[in-house]
N, CA, C and O atoms as a GROMACS GRO file, in nm:
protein
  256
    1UNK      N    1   0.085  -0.118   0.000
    1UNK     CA    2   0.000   0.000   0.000
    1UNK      C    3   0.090   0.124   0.000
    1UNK      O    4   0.182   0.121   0.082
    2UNK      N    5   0.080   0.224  -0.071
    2UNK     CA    6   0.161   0.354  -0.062
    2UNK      C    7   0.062   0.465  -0.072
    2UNK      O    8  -0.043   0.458  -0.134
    3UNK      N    9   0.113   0.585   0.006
    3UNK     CA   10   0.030   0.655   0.010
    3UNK      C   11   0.106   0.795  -0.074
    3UNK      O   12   0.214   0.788  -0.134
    4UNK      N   13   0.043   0.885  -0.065
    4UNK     CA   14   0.000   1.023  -0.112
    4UNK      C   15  -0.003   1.132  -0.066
    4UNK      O   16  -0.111   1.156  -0.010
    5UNK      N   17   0.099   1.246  -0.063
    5UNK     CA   18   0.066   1.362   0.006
    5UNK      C   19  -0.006   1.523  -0.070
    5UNK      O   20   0.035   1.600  -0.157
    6UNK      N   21  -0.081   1.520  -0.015
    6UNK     CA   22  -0.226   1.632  -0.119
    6UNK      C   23  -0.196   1.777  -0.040
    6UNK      O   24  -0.144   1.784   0.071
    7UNK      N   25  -0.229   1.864  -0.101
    7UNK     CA   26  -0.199   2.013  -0.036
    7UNK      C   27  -0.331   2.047  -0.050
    7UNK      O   28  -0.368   2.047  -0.168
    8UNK      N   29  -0.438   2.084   0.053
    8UNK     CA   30  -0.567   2.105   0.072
    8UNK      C   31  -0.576   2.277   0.116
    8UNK      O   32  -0.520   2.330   0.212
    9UNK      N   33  -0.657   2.338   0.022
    9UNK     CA   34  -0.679   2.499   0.043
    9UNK      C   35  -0.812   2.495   0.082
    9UNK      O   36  -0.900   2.416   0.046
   10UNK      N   37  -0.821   2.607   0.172
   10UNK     CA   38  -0.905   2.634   0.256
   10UNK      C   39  -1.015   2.705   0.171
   10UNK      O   40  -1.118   2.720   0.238
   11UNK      N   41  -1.023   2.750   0.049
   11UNK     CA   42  -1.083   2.852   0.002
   11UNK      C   43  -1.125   2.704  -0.113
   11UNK      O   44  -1.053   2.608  -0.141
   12UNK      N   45  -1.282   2.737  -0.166
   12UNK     CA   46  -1.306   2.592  -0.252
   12UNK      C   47  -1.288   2.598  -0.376
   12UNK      O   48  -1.269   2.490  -0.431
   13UNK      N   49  -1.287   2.714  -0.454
   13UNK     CA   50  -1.198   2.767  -0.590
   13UNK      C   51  -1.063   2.739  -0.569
   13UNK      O   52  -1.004   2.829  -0.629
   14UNK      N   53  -0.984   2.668  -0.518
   14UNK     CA   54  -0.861   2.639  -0.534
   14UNK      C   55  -0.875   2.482  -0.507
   14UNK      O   56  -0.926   2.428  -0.409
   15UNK      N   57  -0.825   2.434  -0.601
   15UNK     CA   58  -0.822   2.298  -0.678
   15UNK      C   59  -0.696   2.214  -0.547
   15UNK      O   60  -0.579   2.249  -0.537
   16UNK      N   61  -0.738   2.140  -0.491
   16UNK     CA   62  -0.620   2.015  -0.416
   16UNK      C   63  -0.534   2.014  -0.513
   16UNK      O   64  -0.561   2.039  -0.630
   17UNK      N   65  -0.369   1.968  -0.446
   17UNK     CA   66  -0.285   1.971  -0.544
   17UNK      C   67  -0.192   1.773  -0.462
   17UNK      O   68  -0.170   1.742  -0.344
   18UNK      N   69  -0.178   1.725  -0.539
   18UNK     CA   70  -0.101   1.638  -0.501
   18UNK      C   71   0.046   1.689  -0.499
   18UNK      O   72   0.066   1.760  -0.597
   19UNK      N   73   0.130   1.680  -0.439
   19UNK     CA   74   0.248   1.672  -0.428
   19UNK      C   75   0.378   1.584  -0.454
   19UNK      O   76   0.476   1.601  -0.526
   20UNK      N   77   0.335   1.466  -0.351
   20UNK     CA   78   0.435   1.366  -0.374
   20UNK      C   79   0.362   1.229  -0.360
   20UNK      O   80   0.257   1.220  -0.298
   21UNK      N   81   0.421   1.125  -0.420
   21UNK     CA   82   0.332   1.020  -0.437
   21UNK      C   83   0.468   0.902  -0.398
   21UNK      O   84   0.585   0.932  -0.379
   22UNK      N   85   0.394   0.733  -0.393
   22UNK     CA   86   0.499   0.675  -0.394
   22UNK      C   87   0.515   0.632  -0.200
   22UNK      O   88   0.562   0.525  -0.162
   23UNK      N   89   0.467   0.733  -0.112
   23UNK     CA   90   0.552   0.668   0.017
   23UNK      C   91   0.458   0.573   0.106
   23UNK      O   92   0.340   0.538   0.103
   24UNK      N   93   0.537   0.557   0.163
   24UNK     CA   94   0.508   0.490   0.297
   24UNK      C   95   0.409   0.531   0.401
   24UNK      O   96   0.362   0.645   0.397
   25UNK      N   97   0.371   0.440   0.499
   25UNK     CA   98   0.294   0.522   0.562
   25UNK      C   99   0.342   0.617   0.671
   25UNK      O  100   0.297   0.726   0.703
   26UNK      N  101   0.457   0.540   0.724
   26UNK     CA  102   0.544   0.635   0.809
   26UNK      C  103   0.595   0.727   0.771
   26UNK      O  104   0.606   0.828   0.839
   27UNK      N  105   0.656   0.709   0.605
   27UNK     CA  106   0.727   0.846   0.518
   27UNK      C  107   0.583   0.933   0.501
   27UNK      O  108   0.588   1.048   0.543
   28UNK      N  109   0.509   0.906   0.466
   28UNK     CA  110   0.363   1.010   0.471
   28UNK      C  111   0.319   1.116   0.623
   28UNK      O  112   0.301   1.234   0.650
   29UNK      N  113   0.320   0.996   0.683
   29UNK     CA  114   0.320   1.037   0.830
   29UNK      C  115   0.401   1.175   0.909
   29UNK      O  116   0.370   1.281   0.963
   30UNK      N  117   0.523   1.094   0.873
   30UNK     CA  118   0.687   1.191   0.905
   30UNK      C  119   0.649   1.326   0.820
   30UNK      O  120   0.639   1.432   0.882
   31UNK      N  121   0.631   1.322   0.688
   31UNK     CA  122   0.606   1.462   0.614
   31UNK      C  123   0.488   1.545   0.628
   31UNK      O  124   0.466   1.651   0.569
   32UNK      N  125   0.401   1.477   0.723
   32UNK     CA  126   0.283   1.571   0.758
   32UNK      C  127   0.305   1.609   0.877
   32UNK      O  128   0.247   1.714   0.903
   33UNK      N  129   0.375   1.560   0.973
   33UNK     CA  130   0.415   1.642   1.103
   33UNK      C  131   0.532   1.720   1.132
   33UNK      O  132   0.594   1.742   1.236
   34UNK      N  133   0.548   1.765   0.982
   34UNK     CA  134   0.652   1.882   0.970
   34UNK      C  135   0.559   2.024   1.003
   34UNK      O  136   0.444   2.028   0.958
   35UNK      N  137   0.606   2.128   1.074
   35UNK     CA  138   0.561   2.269   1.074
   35UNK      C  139   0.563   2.298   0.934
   35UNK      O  140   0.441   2.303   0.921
   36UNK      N  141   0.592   2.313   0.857
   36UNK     CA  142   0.586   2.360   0.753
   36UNK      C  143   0.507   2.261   0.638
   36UNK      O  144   0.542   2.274   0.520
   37UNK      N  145   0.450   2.208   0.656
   37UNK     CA  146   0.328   2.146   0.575
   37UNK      C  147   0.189   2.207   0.647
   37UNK      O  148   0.088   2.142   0.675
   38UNK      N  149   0.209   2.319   0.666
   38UNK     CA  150   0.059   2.376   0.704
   38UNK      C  151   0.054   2.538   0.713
   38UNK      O  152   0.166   2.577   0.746
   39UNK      N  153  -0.021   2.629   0.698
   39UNK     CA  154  -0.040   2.752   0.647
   39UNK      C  155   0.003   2.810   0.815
   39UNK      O  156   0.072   2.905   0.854
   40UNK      N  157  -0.068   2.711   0.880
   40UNK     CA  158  -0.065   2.802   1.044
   40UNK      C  159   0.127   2.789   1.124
   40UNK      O  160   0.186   2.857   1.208
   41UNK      N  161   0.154   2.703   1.067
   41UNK     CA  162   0.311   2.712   1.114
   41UNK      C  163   0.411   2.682   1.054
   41UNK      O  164   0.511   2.637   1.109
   42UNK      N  165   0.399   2.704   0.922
   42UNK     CA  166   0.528   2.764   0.785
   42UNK      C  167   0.589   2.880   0.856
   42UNK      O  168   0.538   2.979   0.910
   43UNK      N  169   0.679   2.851   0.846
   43UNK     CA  170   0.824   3.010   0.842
   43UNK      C  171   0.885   3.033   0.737
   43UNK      O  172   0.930   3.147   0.722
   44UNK      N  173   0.902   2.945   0.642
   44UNK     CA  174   0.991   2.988   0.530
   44UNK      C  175   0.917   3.088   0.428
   44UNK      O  176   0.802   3.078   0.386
   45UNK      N  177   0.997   3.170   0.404
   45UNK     CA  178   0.946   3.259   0.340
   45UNK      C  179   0.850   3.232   0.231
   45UNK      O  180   0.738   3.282   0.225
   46UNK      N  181   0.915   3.127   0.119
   46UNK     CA  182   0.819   3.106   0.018
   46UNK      C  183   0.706   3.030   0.058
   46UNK      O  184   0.619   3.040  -0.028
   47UNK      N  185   0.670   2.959   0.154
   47UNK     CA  186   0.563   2.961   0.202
   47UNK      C  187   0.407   3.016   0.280
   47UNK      O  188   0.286   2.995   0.278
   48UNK      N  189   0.545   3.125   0.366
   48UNK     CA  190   0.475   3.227   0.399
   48UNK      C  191   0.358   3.314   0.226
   48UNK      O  192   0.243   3.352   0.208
   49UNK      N  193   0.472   3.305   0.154
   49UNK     CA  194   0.445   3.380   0.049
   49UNK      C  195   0.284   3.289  -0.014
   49UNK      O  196   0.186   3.352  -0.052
   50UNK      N  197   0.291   3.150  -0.012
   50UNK     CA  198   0.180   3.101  -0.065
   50UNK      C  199   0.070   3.132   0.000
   50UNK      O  200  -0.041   3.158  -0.047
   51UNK      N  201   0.108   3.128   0.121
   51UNK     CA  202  -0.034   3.192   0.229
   51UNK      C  203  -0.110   3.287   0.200
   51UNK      O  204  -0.233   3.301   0.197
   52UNK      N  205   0.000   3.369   0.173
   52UNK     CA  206  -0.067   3.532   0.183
   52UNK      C  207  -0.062   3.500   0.007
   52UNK      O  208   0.059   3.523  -0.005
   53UNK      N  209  -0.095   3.473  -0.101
   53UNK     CA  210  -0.129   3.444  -0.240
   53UNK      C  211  -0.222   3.315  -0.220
   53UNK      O  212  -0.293   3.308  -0.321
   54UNK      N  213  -0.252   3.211  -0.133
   54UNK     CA  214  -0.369   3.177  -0.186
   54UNK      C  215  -0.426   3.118  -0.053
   54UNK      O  216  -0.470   3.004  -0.049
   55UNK      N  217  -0.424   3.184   0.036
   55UNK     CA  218  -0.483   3.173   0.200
   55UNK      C  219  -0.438   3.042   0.240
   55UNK      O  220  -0.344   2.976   0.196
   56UNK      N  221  -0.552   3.005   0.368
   56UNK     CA  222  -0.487   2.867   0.474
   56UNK      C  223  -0.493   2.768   0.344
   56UNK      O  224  -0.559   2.772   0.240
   57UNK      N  225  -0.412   2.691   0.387
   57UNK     CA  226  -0.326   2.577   0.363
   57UNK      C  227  -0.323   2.456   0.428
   57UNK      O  228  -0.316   2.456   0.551
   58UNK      N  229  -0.328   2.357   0.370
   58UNK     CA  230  -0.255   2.239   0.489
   58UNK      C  231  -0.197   2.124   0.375
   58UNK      O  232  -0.228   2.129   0.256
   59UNK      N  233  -0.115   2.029   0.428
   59UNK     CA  234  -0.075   1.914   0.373
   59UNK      C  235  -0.121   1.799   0.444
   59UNK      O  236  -0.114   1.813   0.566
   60UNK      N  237  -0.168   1.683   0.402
   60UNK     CA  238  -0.236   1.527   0.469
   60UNK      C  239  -0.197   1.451   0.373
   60UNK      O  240  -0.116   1.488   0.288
   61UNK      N  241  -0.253   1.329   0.375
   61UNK     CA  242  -0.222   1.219   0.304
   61UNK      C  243  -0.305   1.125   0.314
   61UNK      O  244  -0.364   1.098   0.418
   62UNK      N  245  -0.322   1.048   0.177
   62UNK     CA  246  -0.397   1.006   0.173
   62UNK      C  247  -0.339   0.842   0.071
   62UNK      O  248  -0.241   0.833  -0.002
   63UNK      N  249  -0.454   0.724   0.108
   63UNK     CA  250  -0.389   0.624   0.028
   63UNK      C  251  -0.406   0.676  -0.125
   63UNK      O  252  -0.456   0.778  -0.171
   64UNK      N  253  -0.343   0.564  -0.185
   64UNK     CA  254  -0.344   0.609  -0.350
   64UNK      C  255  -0.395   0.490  -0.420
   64UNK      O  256  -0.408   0.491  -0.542
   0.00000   0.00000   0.00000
């Protein structure tokens, strides 16, 4: 089984985006409990930057 990591916008005119495909469930896991897979606790700038260009944000995962 491998799963899927999706970038989910808060606003419903903005289309889910898959990201990365291919992992594990622990590698899925591990990359969603990064701060920075989510609008509310990104620091890096170019993220910051997606926020404020296309509002809240988050990253999850899902099977494929």
């Amino acid at each position: 089984m491998s799963y899927k990591i999706v970038r989910f916008y808060q606003d419903p005119s903005k289309s889910n985006r898959t990201v990365q495909t291919g992992l594990t469930l622990e590698e899925a896991q591990e990359h969603c409990n990064d701060p920075e897979t989510s609008s509310r606790t990104c620091t890096k700038p170019h993220l910051v930057a997606r926020t404020r260009q296309h509002g809240p944000w988050f990253e999850g995962y899902t099977e494929e």
